[in-house]
PATISE-83656 format. One line per field, with one value per residue (C-alpha): residue number from 1; residue in one letter; x, y, z. Coordinates in pm, 1 decimal. Example, Ala and Ser with C-alpha at 12.3 -4.5 7.8 and 13.67 -1.06 7.14 Angstrom:
! PATISE-83656
sedo	(1,2) .
lumvo	(a,s) .
xx	(1230.0,1367.0) .
yy	(-450.0,-106.0) .
zz	(780.0,714.0) .
! end
This chain:
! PATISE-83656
sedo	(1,2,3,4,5,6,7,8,9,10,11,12,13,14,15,16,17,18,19,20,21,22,23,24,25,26,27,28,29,30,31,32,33,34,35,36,37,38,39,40,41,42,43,44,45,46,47,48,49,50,51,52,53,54,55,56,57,58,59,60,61,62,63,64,65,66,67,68,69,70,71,72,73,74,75,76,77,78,79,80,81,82,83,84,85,86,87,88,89,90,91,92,93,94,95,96,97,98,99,100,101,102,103,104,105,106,107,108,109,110,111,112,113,114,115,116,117,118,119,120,121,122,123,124,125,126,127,128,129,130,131,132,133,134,135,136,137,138,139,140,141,142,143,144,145,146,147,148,149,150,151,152,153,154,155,156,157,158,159,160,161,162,163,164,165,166,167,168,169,170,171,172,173,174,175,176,177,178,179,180,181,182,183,184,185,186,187,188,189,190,191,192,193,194,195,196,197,198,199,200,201,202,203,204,205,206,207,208,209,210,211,212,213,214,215,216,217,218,219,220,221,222,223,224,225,226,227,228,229,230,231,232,233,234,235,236,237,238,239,240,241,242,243,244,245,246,247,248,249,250,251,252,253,254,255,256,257,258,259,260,261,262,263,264,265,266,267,268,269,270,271,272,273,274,275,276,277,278,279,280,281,282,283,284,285,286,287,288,289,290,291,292,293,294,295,296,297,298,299,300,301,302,303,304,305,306,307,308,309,310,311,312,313,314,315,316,317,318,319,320,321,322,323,324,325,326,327,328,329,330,331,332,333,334,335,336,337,338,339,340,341,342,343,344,345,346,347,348,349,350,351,352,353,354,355,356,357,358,359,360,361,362,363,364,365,366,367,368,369,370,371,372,373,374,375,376,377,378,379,380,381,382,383,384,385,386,387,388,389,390,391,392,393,394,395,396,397,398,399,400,401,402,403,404,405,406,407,408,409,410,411,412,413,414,415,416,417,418,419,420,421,422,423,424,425,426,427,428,429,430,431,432,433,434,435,436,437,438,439,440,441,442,443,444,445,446,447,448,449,450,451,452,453,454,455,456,457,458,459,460,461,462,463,464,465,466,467,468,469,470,471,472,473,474,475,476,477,478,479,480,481,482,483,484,485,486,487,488,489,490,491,492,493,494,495,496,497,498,499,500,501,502,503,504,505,506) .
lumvo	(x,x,x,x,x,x,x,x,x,x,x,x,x,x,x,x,x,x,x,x,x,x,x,x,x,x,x,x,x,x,x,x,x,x,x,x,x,x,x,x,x,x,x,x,x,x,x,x,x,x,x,x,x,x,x,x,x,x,x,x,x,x,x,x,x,x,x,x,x,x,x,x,x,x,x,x,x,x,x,x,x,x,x,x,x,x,x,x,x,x,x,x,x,x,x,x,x,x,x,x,x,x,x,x,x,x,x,x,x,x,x,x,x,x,x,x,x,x,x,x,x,x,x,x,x,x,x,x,x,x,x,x,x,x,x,x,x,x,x,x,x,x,x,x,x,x,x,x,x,x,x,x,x,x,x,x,x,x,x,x,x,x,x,x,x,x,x,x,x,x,x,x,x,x,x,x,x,x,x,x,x,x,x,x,x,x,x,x,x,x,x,x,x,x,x,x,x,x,x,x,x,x,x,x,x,x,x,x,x,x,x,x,x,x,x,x,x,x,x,x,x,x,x,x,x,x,x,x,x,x,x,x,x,x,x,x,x,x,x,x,x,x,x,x,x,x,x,x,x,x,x,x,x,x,x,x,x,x,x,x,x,x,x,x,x,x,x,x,x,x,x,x,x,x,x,x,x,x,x,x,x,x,x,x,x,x,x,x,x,x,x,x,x,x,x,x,x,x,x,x,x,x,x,x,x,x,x,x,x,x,x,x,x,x,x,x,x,x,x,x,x,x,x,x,x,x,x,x,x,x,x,x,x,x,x,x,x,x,x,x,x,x,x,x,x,x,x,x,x,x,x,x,x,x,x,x,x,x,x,x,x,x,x,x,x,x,x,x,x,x,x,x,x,x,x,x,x,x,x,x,x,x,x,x,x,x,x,x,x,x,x,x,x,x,x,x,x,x,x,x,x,x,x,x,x,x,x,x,x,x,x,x,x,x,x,x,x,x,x,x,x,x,x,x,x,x,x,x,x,x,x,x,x,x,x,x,x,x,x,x,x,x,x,x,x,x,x,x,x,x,x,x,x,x,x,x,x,x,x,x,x,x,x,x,x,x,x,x,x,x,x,x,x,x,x,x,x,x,x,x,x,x,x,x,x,x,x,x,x,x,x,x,x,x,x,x,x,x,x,x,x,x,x,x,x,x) .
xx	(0.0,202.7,165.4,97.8,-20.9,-370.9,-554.9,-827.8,-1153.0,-1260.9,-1548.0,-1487.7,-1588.6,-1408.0,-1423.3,-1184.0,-1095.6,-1062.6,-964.5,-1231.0,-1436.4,-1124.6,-1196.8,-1558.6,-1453.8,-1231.4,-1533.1,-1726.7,-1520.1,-1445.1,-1531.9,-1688.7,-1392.0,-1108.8,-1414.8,-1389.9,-980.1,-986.5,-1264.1,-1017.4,-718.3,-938.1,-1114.6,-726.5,-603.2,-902.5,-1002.3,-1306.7,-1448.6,-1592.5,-1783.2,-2155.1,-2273.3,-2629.2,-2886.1,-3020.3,-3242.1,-3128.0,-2922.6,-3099.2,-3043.0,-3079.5,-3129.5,-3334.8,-3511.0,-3598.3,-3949.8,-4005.3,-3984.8,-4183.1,-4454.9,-4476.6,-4803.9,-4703.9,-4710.5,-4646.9,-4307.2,-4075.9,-3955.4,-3664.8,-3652.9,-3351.1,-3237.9,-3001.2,-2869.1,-2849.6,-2538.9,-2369.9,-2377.3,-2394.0,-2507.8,-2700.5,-2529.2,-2847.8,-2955.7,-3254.9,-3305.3,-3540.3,-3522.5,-3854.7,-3785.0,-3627.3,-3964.9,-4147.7,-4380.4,-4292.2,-4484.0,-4788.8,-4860.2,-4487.6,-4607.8,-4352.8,-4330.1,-3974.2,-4092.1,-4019.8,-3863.1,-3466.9,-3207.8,-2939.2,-2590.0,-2476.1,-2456.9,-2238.7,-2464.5,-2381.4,-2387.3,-2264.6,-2152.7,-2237.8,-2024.3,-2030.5,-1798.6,-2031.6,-1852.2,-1746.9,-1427.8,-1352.2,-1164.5,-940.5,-869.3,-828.8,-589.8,-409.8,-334.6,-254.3,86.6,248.9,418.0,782.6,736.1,532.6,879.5,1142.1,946.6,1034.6,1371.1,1450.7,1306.7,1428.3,1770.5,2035.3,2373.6,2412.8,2553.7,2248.4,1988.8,2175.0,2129.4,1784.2,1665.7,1806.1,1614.3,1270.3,1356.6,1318.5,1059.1,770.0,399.4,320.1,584.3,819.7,1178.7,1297.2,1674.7,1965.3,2173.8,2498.4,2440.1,2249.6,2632.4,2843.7,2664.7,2705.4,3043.3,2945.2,2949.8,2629.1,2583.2,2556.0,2295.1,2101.6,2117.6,1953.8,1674.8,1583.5,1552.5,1308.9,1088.7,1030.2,860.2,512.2,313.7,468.7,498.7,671.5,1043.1,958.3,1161.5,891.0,535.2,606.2,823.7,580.7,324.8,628.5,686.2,293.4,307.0,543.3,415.8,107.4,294.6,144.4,488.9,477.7,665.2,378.4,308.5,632.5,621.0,280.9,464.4,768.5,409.0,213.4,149.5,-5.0,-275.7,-314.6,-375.7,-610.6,-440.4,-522.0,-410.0,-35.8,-22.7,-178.2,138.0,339.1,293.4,165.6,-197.6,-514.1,-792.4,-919.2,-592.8,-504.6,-842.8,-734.8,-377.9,-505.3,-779.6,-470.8,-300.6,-613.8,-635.0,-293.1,-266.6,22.4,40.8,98.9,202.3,-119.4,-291.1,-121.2,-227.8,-471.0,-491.3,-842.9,-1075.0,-1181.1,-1591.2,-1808.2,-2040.3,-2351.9,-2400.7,-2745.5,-3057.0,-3347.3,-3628.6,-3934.2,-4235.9,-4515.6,-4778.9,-4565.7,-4280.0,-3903.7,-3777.7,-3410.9,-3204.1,-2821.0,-2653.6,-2606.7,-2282.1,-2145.0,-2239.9,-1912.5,-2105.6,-1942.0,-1997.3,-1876.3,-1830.6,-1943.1,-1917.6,-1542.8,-1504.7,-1634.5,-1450.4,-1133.1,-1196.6,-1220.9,-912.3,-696.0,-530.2,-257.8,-297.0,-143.0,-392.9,-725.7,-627.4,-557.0,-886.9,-1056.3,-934.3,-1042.5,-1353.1,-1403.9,-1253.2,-1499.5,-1807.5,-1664.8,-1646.5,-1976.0,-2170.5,-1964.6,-2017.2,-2416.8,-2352.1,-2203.8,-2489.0,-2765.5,-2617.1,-2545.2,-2883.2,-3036.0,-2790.2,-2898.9,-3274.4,-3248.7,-3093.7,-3363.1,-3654.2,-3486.0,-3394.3,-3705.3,-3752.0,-3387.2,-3504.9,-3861.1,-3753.5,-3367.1,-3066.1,-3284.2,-3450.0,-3140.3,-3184.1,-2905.0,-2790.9,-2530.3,-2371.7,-2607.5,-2932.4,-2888.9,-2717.9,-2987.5,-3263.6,-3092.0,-2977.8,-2610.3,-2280.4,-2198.3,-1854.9,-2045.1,-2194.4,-1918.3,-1742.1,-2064.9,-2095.4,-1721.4,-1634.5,-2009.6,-2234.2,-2615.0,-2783.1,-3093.2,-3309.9,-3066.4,-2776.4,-2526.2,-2382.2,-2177.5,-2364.1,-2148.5,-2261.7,-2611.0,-2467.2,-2419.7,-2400.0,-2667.4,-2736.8,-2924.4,-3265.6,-3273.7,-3640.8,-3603.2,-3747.4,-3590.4,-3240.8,-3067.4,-2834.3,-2465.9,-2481.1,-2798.6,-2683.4,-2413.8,-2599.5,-2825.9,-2485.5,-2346.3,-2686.7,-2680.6,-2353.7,-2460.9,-2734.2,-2498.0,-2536.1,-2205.2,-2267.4,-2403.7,-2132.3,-2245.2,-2019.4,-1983.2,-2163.8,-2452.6,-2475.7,-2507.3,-2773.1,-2979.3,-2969.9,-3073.8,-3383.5,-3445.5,-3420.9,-3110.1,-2888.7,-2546.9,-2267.3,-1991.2,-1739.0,-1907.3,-2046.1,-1674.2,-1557.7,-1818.8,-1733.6,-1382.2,-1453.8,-1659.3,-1342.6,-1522.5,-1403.6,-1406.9,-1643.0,-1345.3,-1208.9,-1596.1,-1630.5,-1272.0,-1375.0,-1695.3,-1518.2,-1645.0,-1273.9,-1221.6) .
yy	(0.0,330.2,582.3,984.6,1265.4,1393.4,1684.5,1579.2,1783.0,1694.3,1858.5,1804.4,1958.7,2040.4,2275.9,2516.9,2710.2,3075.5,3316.0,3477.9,3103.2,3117.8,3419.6,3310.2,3032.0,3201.3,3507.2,3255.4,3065.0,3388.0,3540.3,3844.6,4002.4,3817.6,3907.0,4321.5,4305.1,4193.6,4391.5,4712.7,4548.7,4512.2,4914.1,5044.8,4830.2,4905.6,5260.8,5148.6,4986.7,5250.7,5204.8,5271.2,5566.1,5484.5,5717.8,5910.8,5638.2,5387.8,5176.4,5063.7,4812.1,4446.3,4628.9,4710.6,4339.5,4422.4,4612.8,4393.4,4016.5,4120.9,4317.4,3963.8,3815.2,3428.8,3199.7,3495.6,3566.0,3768.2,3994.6,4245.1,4532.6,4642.7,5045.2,5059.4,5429.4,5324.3,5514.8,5274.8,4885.8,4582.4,4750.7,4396.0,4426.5,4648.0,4180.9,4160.7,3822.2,3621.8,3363.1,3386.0,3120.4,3325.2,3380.4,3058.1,2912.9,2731.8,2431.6,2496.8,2204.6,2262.5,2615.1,2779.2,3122.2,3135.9,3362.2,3228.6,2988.3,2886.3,2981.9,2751.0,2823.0,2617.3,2913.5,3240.2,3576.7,3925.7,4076.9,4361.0,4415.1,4711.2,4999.5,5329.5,5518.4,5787.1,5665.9,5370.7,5224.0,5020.0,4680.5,4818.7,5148.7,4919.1,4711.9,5047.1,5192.3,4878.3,4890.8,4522.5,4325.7,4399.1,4772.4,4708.1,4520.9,4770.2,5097.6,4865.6,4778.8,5163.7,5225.7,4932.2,4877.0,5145.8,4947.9,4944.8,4605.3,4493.7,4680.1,4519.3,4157.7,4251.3,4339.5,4041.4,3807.5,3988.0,3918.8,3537.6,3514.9,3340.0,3448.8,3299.2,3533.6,3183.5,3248.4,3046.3,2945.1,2853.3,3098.4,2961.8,3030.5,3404.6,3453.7,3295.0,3583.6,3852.6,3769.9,3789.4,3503.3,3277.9,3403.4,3778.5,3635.8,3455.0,3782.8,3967.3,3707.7,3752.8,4110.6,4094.3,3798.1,4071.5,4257.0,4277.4,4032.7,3818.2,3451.8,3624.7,3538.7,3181.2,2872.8,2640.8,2607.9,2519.0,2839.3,3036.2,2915.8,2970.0,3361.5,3368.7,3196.1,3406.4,3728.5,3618.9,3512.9,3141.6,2956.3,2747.6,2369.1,2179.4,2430.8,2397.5,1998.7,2023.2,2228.7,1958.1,1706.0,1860.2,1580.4,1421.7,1717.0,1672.2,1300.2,1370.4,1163.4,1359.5,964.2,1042.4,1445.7,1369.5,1170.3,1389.6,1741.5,1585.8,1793.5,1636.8,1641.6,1985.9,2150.7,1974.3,2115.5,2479.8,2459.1,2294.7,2604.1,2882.5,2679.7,2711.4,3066.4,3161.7,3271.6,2961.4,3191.0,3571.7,3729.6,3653.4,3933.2,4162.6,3943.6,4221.6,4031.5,4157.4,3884.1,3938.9,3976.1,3726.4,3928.7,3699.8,3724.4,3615.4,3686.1,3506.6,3631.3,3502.5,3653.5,3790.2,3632.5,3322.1,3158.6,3281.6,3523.4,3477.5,3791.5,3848.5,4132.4,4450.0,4503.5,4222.4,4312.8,4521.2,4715.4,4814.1,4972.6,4988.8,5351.2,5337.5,5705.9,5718.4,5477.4,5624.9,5913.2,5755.8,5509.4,5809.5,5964.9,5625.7,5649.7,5378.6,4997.2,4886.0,5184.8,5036.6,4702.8,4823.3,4961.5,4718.3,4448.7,4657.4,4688.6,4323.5,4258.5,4476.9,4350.6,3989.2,4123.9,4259.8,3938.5,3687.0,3899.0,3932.0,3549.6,3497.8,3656.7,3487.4,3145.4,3228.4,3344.0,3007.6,2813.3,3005.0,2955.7,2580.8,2504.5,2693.1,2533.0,2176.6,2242.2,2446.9,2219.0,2293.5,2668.2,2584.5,2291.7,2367.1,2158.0,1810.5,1883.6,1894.7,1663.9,1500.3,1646.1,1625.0,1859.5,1614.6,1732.3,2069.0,2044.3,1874.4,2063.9,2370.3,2265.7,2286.7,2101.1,1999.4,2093.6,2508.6,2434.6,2314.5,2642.7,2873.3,2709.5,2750.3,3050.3,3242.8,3293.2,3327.1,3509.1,3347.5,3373.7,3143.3,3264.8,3286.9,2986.3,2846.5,2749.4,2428.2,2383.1,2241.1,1947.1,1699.0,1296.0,1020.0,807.2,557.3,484.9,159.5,112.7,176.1,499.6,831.8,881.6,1096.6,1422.0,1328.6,1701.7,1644.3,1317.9,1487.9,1747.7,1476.9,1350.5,1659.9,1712.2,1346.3,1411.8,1803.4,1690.3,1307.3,1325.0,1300.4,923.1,807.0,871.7,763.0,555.5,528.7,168.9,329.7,656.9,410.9,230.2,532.4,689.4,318.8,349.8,736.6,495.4,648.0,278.8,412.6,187.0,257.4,338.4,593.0,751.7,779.2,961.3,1221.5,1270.7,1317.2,1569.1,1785.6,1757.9,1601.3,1353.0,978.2,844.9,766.6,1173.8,1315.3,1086.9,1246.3,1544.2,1488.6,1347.4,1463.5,1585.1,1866.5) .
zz	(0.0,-120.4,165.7,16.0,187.4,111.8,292.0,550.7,671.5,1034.5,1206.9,1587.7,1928.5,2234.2,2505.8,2508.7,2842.0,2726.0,2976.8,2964.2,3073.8,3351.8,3481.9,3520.8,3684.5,3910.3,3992.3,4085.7,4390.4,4501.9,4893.8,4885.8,5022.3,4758.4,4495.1,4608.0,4594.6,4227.4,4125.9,4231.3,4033.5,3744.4,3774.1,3837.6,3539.3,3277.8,3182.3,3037.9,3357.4,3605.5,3977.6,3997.3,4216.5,4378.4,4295.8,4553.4,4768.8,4589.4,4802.6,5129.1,5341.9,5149.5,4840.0,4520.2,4541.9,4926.4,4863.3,4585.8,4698.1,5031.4,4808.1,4594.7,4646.2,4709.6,4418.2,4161.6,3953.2,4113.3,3857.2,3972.3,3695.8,3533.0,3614.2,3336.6,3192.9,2769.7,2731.4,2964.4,2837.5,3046.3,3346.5,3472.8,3824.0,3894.8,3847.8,3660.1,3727.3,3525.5,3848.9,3980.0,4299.3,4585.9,4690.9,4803.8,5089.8,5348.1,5462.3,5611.3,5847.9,6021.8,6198.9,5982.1,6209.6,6407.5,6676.4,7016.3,6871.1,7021.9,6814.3,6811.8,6870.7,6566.3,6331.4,6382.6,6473.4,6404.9,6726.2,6868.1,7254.1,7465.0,7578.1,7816.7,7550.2,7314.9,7060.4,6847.2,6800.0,6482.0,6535.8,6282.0,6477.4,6801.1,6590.2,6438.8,6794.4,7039.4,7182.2,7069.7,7364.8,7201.3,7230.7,7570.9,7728.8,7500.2,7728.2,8086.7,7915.8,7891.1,8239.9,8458.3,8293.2,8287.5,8181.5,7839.4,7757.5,7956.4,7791.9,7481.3,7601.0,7731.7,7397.1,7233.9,7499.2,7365.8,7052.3,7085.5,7214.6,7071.4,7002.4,7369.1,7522.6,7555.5,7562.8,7245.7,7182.6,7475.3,7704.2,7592.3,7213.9,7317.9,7539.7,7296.0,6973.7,7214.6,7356.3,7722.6,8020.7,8044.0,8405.9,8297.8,8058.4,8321.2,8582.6,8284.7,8239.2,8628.4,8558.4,8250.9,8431.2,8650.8,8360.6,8300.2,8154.2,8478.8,8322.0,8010.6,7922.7,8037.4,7937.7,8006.4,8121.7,8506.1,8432.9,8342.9,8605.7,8842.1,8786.5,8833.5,9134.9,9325.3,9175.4,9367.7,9713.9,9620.8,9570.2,9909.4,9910.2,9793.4,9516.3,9377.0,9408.5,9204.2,8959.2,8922.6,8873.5,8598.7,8375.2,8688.7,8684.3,8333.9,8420.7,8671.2,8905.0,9248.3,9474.3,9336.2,9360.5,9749.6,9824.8,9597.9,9751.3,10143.8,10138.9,10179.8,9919.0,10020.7,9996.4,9677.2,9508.9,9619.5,9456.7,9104.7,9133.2,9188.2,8871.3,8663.2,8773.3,8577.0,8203.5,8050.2,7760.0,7889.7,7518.7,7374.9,7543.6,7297.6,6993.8,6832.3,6508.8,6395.2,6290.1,5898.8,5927.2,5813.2,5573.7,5399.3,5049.3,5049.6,5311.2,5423.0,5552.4,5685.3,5532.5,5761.1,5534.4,5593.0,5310.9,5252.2,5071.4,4973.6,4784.1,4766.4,4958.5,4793.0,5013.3,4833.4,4538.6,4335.0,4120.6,3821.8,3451.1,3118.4,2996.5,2674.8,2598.8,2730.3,2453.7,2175.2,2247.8,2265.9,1974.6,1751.5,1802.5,1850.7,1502.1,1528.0,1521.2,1893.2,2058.4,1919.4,1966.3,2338.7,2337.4,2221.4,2470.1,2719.1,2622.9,2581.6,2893.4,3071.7,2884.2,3037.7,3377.8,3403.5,3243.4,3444.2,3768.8,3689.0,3622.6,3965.8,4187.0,3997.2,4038.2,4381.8,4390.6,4226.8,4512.6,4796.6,4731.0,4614.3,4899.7,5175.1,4947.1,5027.0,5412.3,5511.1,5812.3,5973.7,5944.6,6150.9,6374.9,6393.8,6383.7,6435.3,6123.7,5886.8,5623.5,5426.3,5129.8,4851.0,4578.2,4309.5,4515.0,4438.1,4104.7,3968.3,4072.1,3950.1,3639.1,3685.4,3706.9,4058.1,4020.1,3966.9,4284.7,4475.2,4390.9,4468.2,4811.5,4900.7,5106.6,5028.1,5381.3,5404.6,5694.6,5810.3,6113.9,6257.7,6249.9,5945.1,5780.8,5543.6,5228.0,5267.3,5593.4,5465.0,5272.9,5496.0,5454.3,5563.0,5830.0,5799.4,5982.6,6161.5,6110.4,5716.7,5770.4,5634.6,5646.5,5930.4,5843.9,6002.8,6132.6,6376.9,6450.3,6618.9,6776.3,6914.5,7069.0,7188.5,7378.4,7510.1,7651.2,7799.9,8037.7,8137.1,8499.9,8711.8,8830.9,8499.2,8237.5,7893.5,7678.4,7323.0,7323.4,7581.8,7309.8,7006.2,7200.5,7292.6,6929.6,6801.1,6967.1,6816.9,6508.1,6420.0,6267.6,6406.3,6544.2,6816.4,6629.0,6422.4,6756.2,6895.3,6529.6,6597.3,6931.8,6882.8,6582.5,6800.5,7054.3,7356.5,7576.1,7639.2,7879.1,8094.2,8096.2,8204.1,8440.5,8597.7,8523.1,8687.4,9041.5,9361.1,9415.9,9112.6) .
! end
């Protein structure tokens, strides 16, 4: 068979990841807070992208869809029009969303109203603490003006220490020390970088333990607890021999520290109290490391009628706009080939932001809802009512890939009258009912465990085998061993440790 070459036509399809398909991809895993940092980039980088201003009244509260969705009659489409100037293209952040679902009933034979009802403590609040000041103080301004430990111990350093080579060795002793306030690193290598004797070192060290936070400068825990102590006037004899025996207290085992230290039971009690009493880690009460704020991107609302409404946050929302006039003004006086093909990326560029952010808050939107619609029962009844639920159960009701909701459910929040969760937090695995019944969400199975173990009495320690009995007969088909991985993920004891804990003695 002679072998020639010849020309071929194929027709083929494949998908091809354009960047501009990336960036959608990347828009939509996004926080709200990562989302608002690349949104600047992208206004600072492109001249054609500009920030919307809110017409007068415009922005309030929860946002253009607020008056809306609660005017809705139930039932009805809920349409959200579209403000849009027409000088000023692809302005759909203002979301006219053709989804009509974030506004839905609840059902009526569960008493759907919420009042009096007890909110759980398995969802972050926004809440706000008290204060006698007329005025408020940011976390950031807190943050901006807190004196930090090493310029806390440098100001004592200056007044308590007048020689210079000890100020010197002083100031090299705060700098190792850890984020506890732990001195890190020996004596002999500090004396043997600063050319000085080890015992000139260790006179310095008594000097700065003296400092305050008292436990700082510490070379070990019983250290620490030691400085405390004597601060404090409570380093007797059998304090210090219970300080030499600290794995015994974290053992529990009062019979040995008894004989140890030579107290009785009573006195025993009252030095484990003093240790409790003391702070093991003395530099963290400079740690002002401010806390990032969990802000929702979508709200639920009960209805007064009855139902949910569910609608995305307008303070999540970057709102931005093509400026289309800006264009054609430059376009016409861009007269060599590199400017308009600048130009022109730009404005393509743009016109990609703007759909695939409008494409982001609808299918967080579409999300959101889906998944109140299929856990209405954990928003009535609470955490016993969670159902179990998968990427798949959402994915297919919405008409989407699971990996799209995977990514819209990562590191997005929803406030609800219960608190504000983690859209992840809904999708939970099964557990199966031992009478065949309906399955069991892992999350209230846990719960139910967590409140098992809360109301325990002190004689009548559950175990893991007694726990897996009990939720058998709730109907919930659990075995030990499964009952002892939950317990450990929610950090609580064995059987064995409450019922120390629970002693007549501590």
């Amino acid at each position: 068979m002679a072998m020639t070459p010849r020309l071929d036509l194929r027709q083929t399809q494949s998908l091809v990841m354009t960047p501009q398909l990336q960036q959608a991809i990347k828009l939509l895993q996004f926080s709200s807070l990562e989302l608002a940092e690349y949104v600047d980039t992208q206004l600072e980088q492109n001249p054609l992208l500009e920030r919307e201003d809110f017409p007068d009244g415009a922005e309030n509260g929860a946002g253009s869809t607020t008056e809306e969705a609660a005017a809705a009659p139930d039932g009805e489409p809920l349409s959200v029009d579209s403000a849009v100037d027409t000088d000023q293209a692809y302005a759909e952040d203002y979301l006219d969303v053709d989804f009509s679902d974030n506004l839905f009933d609840s059902d009526p034979t569960d008493g759907s109203s919420l009042a009096g009802s007890d909110l759980m403590g398995a969802g972050s609040r926004m809440s706000r603490g008290g204060t006698f000041e007329d005025h408020d103080a940011s976390a950031d301004d807190i943050a901006r003006n807190a004196l930090s430990l090493r310029d806390h111990l440098v100001s004592q350093l200056a007044v308590e220490i007048h020689d210079p080579v000890d100020r010197i060795i002083g100031a090299h002793l705060i700098d190792m020390l850890d984020e506890a306030g732990y001195l890190t690193g020996d004596l002999a290598d500090i004396a043997a970088i600063l050319g000085c004797s080890v015992e000139r070192i260790e006179a310095v060290l008594a000097r700065v333990q003296e400092f305050d936070p008292t436990g700082a400068f510490a070379r070990s825990l019983a250290e620490c607890l030691q400085l405390q102590l004597r601060e404090r006037d409570w380093l007797d004899e059998p304090m210090q021999v219970l300080l030499r025996h600290l794995d015994a207290v974290g053992r529990r085992d009062w019979s040995a520290l008894i004989r140890h230290c030579g107290v009785d039971g009573e006195q025993l009690q009252v030095m484990v109290g003093r240790i409790r009493s003391l702070n093991p880690k003395p530099a963290l009460a400079f740690d002002y490391a401010v806390a990032q704020p969990m802000i929702p991107d979508a709200v639920m609302r009960q209805q007064p009628n009855g139902g949910w409404v569910v609608e995305l946050n307008n303070e999540t929302l970057p709102r931005v706009l093509v400026n289309n006039q800006y264009y054609a003004k430059v376009s016409r006086n861009v007269n060599r080939r590199e400017d308009r093909q600048y130009v022109n990326e730009c404005l393509q560029s743009a016109n990609w932001l703007v759909k695939s952010l409008h494409q982001r808050a609808t299918t967080i939107l579409k999300v959101a809802t889906e998944i109140v619609r299929q856990q209405q029962d954990f928003f009535v009844n609470g955490i016993e009512s969670l159902k179990p639920m998968v990427l798949r159960d959402i994915a297919d009701a919405i008409g989407m890939h699971e990996s799209t909701v995977s990514r819209v459910t990562s590191n997005k929040f929803m406030a609800t009258p219960r608190g504000i969760f983690e859209l992840k937090y809904f999708f939970t695995h099964a557990v199966g009912a031992s009478s065949g019944g309906e399955a069991h969400s892992a999350e209230s199975v846990r719960w139910r465990i967590k409140k098992m173990i809360d109301v325990e009495p002190a004689n009548a320690v559950l175990s893991d085998d007694a726990l897996a009995d009990a939720l058998q007969k709730e109907g919930i088909d659990i075995a030990r061993r499964t009952v002892a991985k939950y317990r450990e993920a929610m950090r609580i004891p064995s059987s064995v440790q409450r019922r120390r804990q629970k002693s007549e003695l501590i």
